[in-house]
C-alpha positions in Angstrom: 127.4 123.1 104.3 130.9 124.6 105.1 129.1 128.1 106.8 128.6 128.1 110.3 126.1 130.9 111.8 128.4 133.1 114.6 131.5 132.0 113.4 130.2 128.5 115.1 133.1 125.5 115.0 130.0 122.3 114.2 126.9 122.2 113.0 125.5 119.4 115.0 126.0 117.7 118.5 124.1 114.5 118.8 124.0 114.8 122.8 123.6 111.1 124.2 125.0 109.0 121.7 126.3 106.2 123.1 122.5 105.5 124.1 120.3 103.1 122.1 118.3 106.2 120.2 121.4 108.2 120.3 123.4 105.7 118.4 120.6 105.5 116.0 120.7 109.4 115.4 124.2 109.2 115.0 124.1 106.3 112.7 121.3 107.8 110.9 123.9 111.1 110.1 127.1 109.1 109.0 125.3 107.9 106.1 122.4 110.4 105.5 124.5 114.5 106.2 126.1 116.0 103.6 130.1 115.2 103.9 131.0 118.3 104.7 128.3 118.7 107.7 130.8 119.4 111.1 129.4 116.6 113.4 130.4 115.9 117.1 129.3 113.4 119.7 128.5 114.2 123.6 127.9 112.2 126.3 128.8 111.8 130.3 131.7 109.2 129.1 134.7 109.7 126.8 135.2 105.6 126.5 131.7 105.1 125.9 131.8 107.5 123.3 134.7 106.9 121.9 133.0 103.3 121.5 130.3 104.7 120.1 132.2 107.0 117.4 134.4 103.5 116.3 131.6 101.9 116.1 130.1 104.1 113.2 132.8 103.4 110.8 135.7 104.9 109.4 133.1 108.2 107.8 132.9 109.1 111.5 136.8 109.1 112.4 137.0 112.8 112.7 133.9 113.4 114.6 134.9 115.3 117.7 133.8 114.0 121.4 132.3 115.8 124.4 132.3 115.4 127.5 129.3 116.9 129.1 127.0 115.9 132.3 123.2 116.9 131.9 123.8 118.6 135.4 127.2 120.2 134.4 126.2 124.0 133.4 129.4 125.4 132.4 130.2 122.3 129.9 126.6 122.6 128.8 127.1 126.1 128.4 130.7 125.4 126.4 128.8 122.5 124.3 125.9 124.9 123.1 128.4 127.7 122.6 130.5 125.4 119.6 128.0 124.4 117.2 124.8 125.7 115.6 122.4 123.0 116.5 122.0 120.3 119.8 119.8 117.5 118.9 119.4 115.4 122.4 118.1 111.9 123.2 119.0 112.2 127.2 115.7 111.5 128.7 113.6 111.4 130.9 113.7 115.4 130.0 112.5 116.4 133.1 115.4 114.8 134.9 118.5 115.5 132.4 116.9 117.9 130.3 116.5 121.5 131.4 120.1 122.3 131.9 121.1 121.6 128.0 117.6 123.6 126.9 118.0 126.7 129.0 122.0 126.5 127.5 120.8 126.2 124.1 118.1 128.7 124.5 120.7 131.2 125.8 123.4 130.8 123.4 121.2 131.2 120.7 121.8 127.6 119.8 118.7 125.5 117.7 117.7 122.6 119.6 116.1 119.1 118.8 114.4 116.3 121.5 112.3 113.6 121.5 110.5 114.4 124.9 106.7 113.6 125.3 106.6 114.7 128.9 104.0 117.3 128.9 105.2 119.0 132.1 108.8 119.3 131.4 107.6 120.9 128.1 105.8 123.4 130.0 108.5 124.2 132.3 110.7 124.8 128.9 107.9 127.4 127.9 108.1 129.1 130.5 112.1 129.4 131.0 113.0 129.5 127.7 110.7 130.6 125.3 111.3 134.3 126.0 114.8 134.2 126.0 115.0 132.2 122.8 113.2 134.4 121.1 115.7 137.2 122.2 118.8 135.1 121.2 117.2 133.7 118.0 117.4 130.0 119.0 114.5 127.8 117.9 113.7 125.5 120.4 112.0 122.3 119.1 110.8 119.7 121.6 108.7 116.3 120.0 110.7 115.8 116.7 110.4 111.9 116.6 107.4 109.6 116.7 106.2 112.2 119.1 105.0 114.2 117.4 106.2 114.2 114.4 103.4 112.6 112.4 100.5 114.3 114.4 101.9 117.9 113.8 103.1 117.4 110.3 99.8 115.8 109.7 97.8 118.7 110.6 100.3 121.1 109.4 99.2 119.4 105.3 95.9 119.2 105.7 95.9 122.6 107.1 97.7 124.0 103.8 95.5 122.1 101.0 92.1 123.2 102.9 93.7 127.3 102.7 95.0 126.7 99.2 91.6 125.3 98.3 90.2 128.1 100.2 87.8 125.8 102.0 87.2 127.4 105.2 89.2 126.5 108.9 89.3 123.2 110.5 86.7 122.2 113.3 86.4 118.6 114.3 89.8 116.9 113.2 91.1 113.4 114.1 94.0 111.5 113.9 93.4 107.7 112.9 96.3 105.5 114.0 95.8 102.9 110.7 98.3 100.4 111.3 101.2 100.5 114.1 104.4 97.8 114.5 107.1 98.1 116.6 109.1 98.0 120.0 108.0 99.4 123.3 110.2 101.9 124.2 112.0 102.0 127.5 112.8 105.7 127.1 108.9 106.2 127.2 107.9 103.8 129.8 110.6 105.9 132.0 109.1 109.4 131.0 105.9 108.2 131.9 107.3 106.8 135.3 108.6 110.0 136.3 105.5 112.1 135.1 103.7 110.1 137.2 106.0 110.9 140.3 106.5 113.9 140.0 103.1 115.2 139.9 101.5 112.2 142.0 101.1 114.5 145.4 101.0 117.9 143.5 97.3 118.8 142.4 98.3 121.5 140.6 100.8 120.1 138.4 98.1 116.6 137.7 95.8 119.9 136.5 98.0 121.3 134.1 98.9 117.4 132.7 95.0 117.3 132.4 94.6 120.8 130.8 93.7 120.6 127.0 95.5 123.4 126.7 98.4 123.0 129.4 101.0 123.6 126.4 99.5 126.7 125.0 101.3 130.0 125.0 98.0 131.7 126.6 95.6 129.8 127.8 93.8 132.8 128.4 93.2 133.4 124.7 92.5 130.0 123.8 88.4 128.9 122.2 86.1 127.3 124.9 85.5 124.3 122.6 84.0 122.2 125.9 85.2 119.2 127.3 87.8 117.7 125.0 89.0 113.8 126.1 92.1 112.1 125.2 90.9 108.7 126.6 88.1 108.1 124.3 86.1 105.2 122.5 84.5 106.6 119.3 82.6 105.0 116.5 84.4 105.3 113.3 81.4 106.7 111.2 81.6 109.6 113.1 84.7 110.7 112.4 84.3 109.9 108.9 81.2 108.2 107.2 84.2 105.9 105.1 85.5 104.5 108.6 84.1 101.4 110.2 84.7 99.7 113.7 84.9 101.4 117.0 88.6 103.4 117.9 90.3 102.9 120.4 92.4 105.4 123.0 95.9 105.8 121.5 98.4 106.3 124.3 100.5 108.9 122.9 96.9 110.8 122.2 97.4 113.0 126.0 100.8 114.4 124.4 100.4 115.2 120.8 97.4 116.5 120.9 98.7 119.4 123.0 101.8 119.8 120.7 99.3 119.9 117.7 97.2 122.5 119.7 100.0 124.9 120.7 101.2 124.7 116.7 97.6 125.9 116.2 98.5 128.9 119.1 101.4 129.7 118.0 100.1 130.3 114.3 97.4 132.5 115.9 94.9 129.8 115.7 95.2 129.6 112.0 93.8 126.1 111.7 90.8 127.8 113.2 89.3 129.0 116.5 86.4 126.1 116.4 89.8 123.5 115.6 88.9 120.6 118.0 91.8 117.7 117.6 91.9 114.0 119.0 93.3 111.0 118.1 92.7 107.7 118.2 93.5 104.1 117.0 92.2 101.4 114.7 91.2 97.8 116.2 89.7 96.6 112.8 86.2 96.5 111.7 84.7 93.6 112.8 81.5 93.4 115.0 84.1 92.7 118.1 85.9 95.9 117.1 83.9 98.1 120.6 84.7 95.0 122.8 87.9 95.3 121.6 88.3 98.9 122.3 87.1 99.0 125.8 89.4 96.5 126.6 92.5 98.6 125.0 90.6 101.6 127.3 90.8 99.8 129.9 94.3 98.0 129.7 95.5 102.1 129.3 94.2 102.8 132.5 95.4 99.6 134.5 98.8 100.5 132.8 98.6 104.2 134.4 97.0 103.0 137.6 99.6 100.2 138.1 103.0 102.6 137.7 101.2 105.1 140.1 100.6 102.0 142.8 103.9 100.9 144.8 102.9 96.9 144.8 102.1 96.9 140.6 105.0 99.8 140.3 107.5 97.2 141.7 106.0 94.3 139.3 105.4 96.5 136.0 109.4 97.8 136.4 110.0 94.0 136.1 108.3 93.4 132.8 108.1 96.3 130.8 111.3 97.7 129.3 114.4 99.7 130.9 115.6 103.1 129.7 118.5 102.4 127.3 117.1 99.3 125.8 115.4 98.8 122.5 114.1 96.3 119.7 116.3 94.3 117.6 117.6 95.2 114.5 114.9 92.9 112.8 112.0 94.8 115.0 113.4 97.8 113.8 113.5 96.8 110.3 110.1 95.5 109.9 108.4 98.0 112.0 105.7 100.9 110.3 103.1 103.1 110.8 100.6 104.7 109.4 98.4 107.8 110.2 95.1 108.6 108.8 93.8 112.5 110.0 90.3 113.3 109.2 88.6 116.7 109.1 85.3 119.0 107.9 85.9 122.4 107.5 83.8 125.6 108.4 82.0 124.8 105.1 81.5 121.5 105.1 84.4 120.1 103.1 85.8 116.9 103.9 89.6 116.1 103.8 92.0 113.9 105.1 95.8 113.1 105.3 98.3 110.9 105.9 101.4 110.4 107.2 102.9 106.5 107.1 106.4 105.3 107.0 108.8 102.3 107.3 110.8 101.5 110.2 110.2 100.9 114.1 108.2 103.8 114.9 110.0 105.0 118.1 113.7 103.7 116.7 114.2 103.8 113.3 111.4 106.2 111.9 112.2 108.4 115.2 116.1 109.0 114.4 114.7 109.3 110.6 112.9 112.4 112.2 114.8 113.5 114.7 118.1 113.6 112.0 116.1 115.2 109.3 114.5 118.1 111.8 118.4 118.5 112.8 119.5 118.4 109.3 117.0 121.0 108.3 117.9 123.5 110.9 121.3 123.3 109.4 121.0 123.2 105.6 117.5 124.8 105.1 117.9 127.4 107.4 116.8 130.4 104.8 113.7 128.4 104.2 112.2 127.8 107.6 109.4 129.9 108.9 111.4 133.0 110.3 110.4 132.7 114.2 112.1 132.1 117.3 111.5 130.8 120.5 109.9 127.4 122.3 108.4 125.8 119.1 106.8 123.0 117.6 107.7 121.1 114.4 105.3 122.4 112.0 106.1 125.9 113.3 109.7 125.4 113.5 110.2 123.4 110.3 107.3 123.2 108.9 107.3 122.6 104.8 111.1 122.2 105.1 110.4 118.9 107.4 107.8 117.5 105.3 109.9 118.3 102.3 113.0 116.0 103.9 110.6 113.3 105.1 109.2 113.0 102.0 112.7 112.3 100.5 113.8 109.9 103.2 111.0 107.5 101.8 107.5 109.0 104.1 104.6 109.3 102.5 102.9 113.2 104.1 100.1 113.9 101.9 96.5 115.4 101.8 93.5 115.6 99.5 90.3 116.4 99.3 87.5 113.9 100.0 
């Protein structure tokens, strides 16, 4: 991996590594890139990341250091200028992230996140897509547990049903199976700020509502109706194999517009009738709608109490602080696994999955986050040949499944 695109000094800058996701990514690296891959760490602290780089043994010795505030343009600008990709943990996004997206998109520098805040993705659209198509730069928001899974998910069942050639994809879901881990504090914080930022602005609460608020024209988009992220369903109708009643899954109001604009941005190859949801597994049993509501309704107590000063000021008491994570034993022992379900135009049933090992938003996330890096890097004759403010399957695509797959996840399809 000794060619660098532009005459480019590194190939990858993990940007926030002396965090708790950041270390992970960087970790992850050490022992996972090719030796010869030019690597460099950046963050607002030289000690701290001079920590950091000691930390990950004597294989990272060399790895250059950074120095770069996520309000500093001209160091941003410097940072994006020296190497060929940027894969960032510094979130919330919408507060630390614009600066290092608009520098990546401009120096036509490929960029990685973890963000599932839907609004600062729509503000990255809407700066950046245009000019990263100009400069080449493929701007990839979501590559970790959002929404890795969901996209990638679609993405395979979308490529057995065309090499089948069994029609489009209407009604598709996304089963969350089984689920183990740590809550993130990174998340908890994104949501936080989501929440104030659009709490007195009825306009920007309408676009996080929208369906559609990631899609590169709304305008074009299928009326498919009222489509809710915050749904109970009964299992038999998403599938006639399922039992029990599903739950709402939280992350279900983010990934589904990342797995909608992938549809977009292929000009609605998965089909213009493509309606996606997703939703989660509380067992079988005769309790299983019981169950559900009460996930339902512990959602929107969650939501309603971070938007309420008097519960905001108890909830930021209990639940998790950015920066902080699960053990090493959480992260160890963590998994998940996906289940999507879909009937095409005629009539066909298929399903996919995607499960791995590993805390989902820790482990498994740097797992995807490193490999989407790694594949803008090593693979970069393979990937689809666009540009621009993209999405994982469009971005990566079969290159990402191929390097999951090889990093022990199971992404799969068939026919049922």
């Amino acid at each position: 991996m000794t060619e660098t695109s532009a005459g480019r000094e590194l190939d990858i800058i993990v940007y926030g590594a002396t965090g708790f996701v950041g270390a992970l990514l960087a970790k992850y690296l050490v022992e996972h890139a090719p030796t010869d891959t030019k690597i460099a760490l950046a963050g607002r602290s030289l000690e701290k990341l001079a920590t950091a780089r000691a930390s990950l043994g004597s294989a990272a010795a060399g790895y250059p250091l950074i120095v770069a505030d996520a309000d500093d343009g001209p160091a941003l600008k410097a940072l994006a200028e020296r190497t060929r990709v940027v894969a960032t943990t510094v979130g919330p996004y919408a507060k630390y992230g614009h600066a290092i997206t608009r520098a990546c998109a401009t120096a036509g520098t490929h960029y990685v996140d973890l963000t599932g805040e839907v609004l600062f993705h729509r503000e990255s659209i809407d700066a950046n897509h245009d000019v990263a198509v100009s400069t080449g730069a493929r701007i990839v928001h979501s590559c970790g547990f959002d929404s890795v899974p969901s996209d990638l998910g679609v993405h395979v069942l979308h490529e057995l049903v065309q090499a089948d050639g069994a029609g489009e994809l209407t009604d598709t879901t996304l089963v969350v199976t089984a689920l183990s881990g740590g809550v993130s504090g990174g998340t908890i914080d994104s949501l936080r700020n989501q929440i104030d930022v659009s709490k007195d602005d009825a306009r920007l609460r309408k676009l996080a509502a929208s369906p559609y608020s990631l899609s590169p024209d709304r305008e074009r988009e299928p009326d498919l109706g009222r489509q809710s992220d915050v749904s109970i369903v009964d299992g038999r109708k998403i599938d006639r194999t399922l039992g029990g009643w599903k739950a709402p899954f939280v992350m279900a109001s983010y990934n589904t517009r990342v797995v909608r604009r992938s549809n977009a941005l292929r000009q609605w190859a998965y089909g213009t009738n493509f309606r996606y949801s997703e939703v989660m597994s509380v067992g079988s049993s005769v309790l299983s709608p019981v169950i559900a509501g009460g996930v339902a309704v512990g959602l929107g107590a969650l939501l309603g109490g971070l938007a309420l000063p008097p519960t905001r000021f108890v909830l930021d008491r209990i639940l998790p602080s950015p920066g902080q994570g699960p053990s090493e034993k959480t992260q160890r022992n963590g998994h998940f696994t996906m289940d999507l379900f879909t009937v095409t135009t005629t009539g066909a049933r298929y399903t996919s999955r995607v499960k791995a090992k590993g805390d989902p938003g820790y482990r498994a996330t740097a797992v995807m986050l490193g490999e989407s890096a790694l594949g803008l890097v090593a693979d970069e004759k393979e990937l689809p040949q666009t540009a621009g403010v993209l999405t994982p399957a469009t971005a990566l695509g079969d290159v990402l499944v191929r390097r999951l797959r090889a990093a022990g996840f199971e992404i799969a399809a068939r026919k049922l």
